[in-house]
N, C-alpha and C positions, 0 to 999 in steps of 0.2 A: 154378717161381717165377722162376728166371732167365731164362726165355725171355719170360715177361710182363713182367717189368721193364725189359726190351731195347725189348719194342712200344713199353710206355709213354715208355720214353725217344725214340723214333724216331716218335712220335706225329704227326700232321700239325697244325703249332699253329693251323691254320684249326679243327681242329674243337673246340678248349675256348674258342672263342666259340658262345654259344647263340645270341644273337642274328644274329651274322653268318652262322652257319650254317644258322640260319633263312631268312634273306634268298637266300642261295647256295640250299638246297632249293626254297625258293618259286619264284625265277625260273626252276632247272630246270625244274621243273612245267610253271611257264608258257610258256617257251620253247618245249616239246614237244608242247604243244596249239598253237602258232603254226606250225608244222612241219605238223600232222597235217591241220589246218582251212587252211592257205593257197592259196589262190585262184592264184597262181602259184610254183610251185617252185623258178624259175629265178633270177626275183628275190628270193626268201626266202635263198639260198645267197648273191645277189650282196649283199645288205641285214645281212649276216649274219657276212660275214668278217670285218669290223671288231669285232662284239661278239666274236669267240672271241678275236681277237689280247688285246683289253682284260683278259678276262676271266681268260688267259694268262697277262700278263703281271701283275694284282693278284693271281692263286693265287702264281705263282713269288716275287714280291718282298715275299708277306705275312710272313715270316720275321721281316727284317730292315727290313720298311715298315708299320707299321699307321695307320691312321685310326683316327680319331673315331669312334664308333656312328652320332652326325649325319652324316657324311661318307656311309658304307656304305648310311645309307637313302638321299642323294640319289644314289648311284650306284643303287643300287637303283629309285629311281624313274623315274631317267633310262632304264634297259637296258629295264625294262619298255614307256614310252612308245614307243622306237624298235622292237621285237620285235614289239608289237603293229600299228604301223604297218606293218610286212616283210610282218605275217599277211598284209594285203587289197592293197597297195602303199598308197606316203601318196597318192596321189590319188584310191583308192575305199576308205579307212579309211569305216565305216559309221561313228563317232563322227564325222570329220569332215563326213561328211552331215547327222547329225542336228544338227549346228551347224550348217547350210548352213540347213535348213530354219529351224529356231529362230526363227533372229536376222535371216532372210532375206538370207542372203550372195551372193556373184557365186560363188565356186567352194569347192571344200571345201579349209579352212585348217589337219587336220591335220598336213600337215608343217613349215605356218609354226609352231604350238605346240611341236613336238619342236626343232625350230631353235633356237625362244627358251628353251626348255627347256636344251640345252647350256651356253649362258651360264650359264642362272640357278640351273641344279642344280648342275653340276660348277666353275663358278667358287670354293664355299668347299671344294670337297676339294683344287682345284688347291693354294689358298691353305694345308691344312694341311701338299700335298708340298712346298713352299718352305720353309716353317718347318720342319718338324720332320725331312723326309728332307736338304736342301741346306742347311738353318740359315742362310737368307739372312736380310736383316733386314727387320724388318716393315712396312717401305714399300715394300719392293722387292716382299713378298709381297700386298702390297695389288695392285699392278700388273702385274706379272705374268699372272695369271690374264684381264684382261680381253686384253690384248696377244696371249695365246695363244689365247681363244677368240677375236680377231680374225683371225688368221694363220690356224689350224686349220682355221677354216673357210670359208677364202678357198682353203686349198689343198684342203678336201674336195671345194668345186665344182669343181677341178679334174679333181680323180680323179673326180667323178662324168660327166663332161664325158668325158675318156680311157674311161671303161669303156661310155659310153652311145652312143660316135662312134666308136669304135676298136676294140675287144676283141669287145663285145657290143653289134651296133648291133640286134640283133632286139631286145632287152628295153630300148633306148635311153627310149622312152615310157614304160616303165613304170617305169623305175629311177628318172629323173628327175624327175617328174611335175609339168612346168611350167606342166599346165594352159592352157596357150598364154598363158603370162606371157613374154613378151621380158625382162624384168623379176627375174624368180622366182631366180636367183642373189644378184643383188644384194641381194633382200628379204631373202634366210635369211639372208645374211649380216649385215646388219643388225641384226637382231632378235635373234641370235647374243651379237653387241656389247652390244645393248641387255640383254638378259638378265643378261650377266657384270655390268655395271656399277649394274644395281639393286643384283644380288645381294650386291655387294660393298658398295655402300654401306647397305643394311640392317643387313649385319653389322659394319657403323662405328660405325653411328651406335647398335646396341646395347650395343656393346664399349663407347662412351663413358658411355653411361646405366649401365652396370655400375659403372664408373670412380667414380663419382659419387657412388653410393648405398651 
């Protein structure tokens, strides 16, 4: 009785979320079909460090940081969008083809989607680590979020740029998948921007119709 009491106290408080634990088993899953099915190896590892650091660092700081349920699904649907992309690399994602085909596009745009995807997913979790982890004030947390998806990922084409011309220049094409855009930095970054700053104002202009009613 004493030794169960002990577990229960020493419990991992990720797991009396059903939901969130939900979310964490799902993406393993899926993760590991992305592993199993990926079309290159090399780049699944290089596409792939960055989601274990994240992943890393929300297990270790879950403790004393929780989110929102809303928060944990768009992180949730952000890791999938990117995971799945790592599966094929973002310039031969077969989704992005079959939007190529569709809509009759010049090249496949699934990595411009996961770009915009950044801004627009993870701009309102940014928003609840200002408020509720830093207790900044709520203008600051309003902005915040678009400022850092604009830096973030002005400094990921970096690191993508250093790992694709420096480290690993064999997987440089495929890491980067610029499609032969001169351009294609610029544009993620963009759409990056553009994403955080819907995101944020949707969730304004709800906040105020709440306000309201």
């Amino acid at each position: 009785m004493k030794f169960t009491n002990a577990i229960s106290k020493h419990r991992i408080p990720i797991l009396k979320n059903n939901l969130l634990l939900f979310f964490l088993t799902s993406f393993i899953i899926f993760w590991v079909t992305t592993l199993i099915g990926t079309t290159d190896l090399a780049n699944w590892f290089l596409e792939n460090a960055l989601v274990i650091i994240f992943i890393l660092v929300l297990f270790t700081t879950y403790k004393n940081l929780q989110f929102s349920d809303l928060s944990y699904l768009l992180i949730f649907v952000y890791l999938i969008l990117h995971v799945y992309g790592a599966k094929y690399t973002y310039a031969e994602n077969p989704f992005g083809f079959w939007l190529q085909d569709y809509f009759s596009l010049a090249r496949n745009h699934y990595d411009r989607i996961v770009h915009f995807s950044f801004g627009f997913l993870l701009a309102y979790p940014m928003r609840e680590l200002f408020l509720i982890g830093f207790k900044f004030k709520p203008w600051v947390a309003w902005l915040l979020p678009i400022e850092i998806t604009l830096s973030v990922s002005g400094f990921y084409e970096l690191i993508e740029w250093a790992v694709a011309d420096i480290f690993f220049k064999d997987q440089g094409t495929a890491y980067l998948g610029t499609q032969g855009d001169v351009w294609d930095a610029q544009k993620d970054i963009f759409l990056a921007f553009l994403g955080a700053i819907l995101a944020t104002t949707i969730v304004s202009i709800i906040k105020k119709i709440k306000e309201r009613t």
